[in-house]
N, C-alpha and C positions, 0 to 999 in steps of 0.2 A: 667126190661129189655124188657117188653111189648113190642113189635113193632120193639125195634133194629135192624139195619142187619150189620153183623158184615164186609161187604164189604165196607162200608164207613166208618168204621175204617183205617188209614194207615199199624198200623202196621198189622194186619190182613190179609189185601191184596196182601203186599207184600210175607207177607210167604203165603197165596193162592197160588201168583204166584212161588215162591219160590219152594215150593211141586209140582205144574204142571211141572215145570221147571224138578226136580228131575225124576218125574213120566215117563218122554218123555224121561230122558236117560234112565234109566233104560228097557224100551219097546226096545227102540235102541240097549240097548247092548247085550239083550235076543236075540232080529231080527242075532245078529252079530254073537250071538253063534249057532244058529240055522242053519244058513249059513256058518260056518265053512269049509266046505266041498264044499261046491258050487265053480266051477272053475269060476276065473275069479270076484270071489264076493270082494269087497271094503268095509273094515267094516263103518258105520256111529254113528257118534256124533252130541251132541247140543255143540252150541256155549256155552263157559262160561256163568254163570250167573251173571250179573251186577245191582248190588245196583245200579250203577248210570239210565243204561233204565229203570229200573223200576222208580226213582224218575220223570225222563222225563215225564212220563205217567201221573202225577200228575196236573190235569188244573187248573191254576191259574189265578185269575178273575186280574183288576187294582191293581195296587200297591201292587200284592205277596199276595193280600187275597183270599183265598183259596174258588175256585167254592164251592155257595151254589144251590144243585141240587132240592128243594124244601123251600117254603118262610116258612115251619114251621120250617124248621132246623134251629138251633140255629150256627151263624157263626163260625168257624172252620170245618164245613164241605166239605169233598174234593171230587170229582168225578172220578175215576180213569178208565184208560181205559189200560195201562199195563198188568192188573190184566189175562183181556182175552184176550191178544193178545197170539199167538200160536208160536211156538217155531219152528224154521225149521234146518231141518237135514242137517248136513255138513259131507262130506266122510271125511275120515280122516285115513288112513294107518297105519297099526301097526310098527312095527319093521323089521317085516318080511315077504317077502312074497314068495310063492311055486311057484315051477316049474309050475304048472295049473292059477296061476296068482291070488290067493286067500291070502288075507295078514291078515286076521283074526290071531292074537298067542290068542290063547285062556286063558293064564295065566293071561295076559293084561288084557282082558277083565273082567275075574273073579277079577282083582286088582280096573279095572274102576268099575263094579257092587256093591264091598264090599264097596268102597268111596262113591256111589251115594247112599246107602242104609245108610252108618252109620251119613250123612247127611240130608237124608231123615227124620230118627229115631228124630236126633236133632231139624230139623223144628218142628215134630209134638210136640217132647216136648215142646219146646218153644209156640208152638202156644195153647196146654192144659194149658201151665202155665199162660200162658197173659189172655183164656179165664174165670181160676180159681180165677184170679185178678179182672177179671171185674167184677166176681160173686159177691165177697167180698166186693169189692166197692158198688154193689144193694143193699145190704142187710140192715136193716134196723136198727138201731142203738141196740145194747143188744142184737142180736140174733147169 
């Protein structure tokens, strides 16, 4: 696996982005609870995460053959620009909001944290398991 970079793998990338995706809510919804009490505060979210923009991010050369980003790659190599693109925050209003004009319920949030976290847990599983598969696949016959 000398040289690999597991960013020109697809599926790889996407759970990169996937986990960055997770990472920025999770930042967001700590921001939200930390602001709780601030009058006038808007809690914020990230947009859903979409399989489909990330596939977008995917450049494809003529005829759906897949960007080769250097003439040593062997073709099936893709070039993804998804991967880093950044995520931007949308307000997004709880249930309720106070007399002081603060709509943070703080249960929400704790409900939105425990989903982006036990989502989170699952990418990285997923992404140890795909990288324990690549291992397996290096290795060298008998070992």
């Amino acid at each position: 696996m000398l040289g690999m970079n597991l960013a020109d793998i697809p599926l790889f990338s996407m759970l990169r982005g996937r986990m960055g995706h997770l990472g920025e809510r999770q930042r967001l919804i700590a921001q939200n609870v930390a602001n709780s009490e601030t009058p006038g505060y808007t809690p914020q979210d990230v947009k859903a995460y979409s399989f489909q923009a990330q596939m977008r991010g995917v450049q494809m050369t003529q005829a759906g053959a897949p960007a080769r980003t250097q003439a040593a790659h062997l073709s099936g190599t893709v070039n993804r620009t998804a991967a880093a693109s950044t995520f931007k925050a949308i307000r997004s209003k709880d249930s309720e909001t106070t007399m002081d004009g603060n709509s943070v319920v703080l249960e929400e949030e704790m409900m939105k944290m425990s989903e982006a976290r036990m989502a989170y847990d699952a990418a990285v599983g997923f992404y140890q398991k795909s990288l324990n598969l690549l291992r397996t696949a290096a290795r060298p016959p008998g070992r």
